[in-house]
N, C-alpha and C positions, 0 to 999 in steps of 0.2 A: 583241774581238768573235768570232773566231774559235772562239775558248777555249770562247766561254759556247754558243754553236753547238752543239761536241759535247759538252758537258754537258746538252742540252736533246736533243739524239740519242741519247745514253743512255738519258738518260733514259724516252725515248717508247718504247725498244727491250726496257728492264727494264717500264713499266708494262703495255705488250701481252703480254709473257713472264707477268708476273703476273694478268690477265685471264685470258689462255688456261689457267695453272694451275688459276686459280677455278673454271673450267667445269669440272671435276672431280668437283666437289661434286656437280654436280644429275646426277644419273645413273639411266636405268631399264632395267636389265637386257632384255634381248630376244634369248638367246642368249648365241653365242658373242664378237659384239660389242654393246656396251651403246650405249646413245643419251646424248650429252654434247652441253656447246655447246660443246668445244674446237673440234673445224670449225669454230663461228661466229666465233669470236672470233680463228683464224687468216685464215680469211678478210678477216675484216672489218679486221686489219692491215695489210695490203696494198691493201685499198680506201684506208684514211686515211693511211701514210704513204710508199705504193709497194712498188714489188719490195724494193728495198736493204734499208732499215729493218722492211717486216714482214718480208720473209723473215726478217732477224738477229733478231726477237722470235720466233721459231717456230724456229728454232736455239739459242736461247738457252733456250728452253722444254725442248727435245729432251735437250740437254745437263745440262740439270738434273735430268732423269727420268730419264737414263741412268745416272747418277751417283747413284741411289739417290732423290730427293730425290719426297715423294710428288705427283707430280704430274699421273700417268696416272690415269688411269679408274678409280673405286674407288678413290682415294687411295692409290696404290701408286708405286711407281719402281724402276727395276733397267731394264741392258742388256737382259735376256731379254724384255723385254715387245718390243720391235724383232722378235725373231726368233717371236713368240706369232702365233695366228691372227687378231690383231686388230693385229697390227704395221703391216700395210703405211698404215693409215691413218694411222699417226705420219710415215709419209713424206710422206703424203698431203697431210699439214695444209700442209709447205713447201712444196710444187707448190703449194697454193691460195693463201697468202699472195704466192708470187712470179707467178702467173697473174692474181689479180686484179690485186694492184700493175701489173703492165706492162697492162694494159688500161686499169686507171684514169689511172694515171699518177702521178706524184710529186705532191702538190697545192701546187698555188700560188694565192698572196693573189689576183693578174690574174686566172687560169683557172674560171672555172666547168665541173664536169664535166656533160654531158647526163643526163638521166632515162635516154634508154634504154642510153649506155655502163654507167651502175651498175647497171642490170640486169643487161649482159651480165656486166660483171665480176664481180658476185656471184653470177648463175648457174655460168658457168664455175668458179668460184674454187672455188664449193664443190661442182661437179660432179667436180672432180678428183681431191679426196682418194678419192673409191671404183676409182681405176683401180690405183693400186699395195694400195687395201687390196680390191678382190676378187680381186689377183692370188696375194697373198700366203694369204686365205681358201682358195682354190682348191689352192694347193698344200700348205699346212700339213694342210688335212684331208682332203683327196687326194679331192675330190669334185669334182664337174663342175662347168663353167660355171656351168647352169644351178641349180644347188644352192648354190653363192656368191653368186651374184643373191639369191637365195631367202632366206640366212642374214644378208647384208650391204650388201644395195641395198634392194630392196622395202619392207621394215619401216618404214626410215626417209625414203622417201619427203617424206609428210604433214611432219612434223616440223620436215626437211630445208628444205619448201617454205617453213614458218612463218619460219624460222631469218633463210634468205635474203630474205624478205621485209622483216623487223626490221630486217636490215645494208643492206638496199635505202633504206630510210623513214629511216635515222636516218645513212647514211652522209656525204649531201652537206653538212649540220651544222655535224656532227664535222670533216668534208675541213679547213673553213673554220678552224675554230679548230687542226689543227693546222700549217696551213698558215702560222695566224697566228706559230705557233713555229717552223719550220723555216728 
């Protein structure tokens, strides 16, 4: 029983790894950071299987883009995209996976989560990826605060809102069914 456990933790660890891949795909330029639903889909891994398991899907993700493999924004991969003006949000993604996770909680079959904790956690979760990625904005292009806001908060917004909204409505579901695996 144990065996078939973390074969089925694997597995949920590669399937959010390849979600947050896909979000790749739909991408609209707005700058020097483009609009993706990686955010959502890291986030929303740590809503459904906790800190432990999303964060390792958003590690596993990291690690595959770093290693070449095309998985960032624009379909692309390499270490340098880490050190790019749009890097800190790749750190960003693992703070929201492991922020939501420890808010929501690990889910369990017993536990129902509240309507307003999945808000928070999805707010916050995906509130966080912009603090290592306007930090990172700010110094890469060596502009102000106020001009990192400007190039890598604002835009995305609207978007942002729609995003966390989606992982709000569809999170408690999902909790259920993987919950039923865990």
């Amino acid at each position: 029983m144990k065996r078939q456990k973390i074969l089925v933790h694997i597995s949920l660890v590669a399937l959010f790894a390849t979600l947050i891949a896909a979000g790749t795909f739909i991408i609209i330029p707005l700058g020097p950071v483009p609009f993706v639903l990686q955010n959502m889909f890291a986030m929303l891994s740590g809503l459904l299987m906790g800190p432990f398991l999303g964060g390792g899907a958003v590690l596993l993700y990291l690690m595959a883009g770093a290693i070449g493999a095309p998985v960032f924004a624009g379909a692309s991969g390499s270490f340098a995209h880490f050190l790019s003006p749009s890097g800190g949000y790749l750190y960003g993604y693992f703070l929201s996976a492991v922020v939501a996770g420890f808010i929501a909680g690990t889910p369990r079959l017993e536990a129902k989560i509240s309507l307003w904790r999945t808000i928070i956690a999805g707010a916050l979760g995906l509130f966080v990826v912009y603090i290592p990625g306007i930090v990172q904005l700010k110094i890469i292009l060596q502009c102000t605060y106020l001009e990192a806001f400007t190039y890598g908060f604002f835009p995305f917004l609207i978007g942002d809102a729609v995003k966390c909204t989606t992982a709000i409505v569809i999170a408690p579901r999902l909790r259920r069914i993987v919950a039923g695996r865990l």
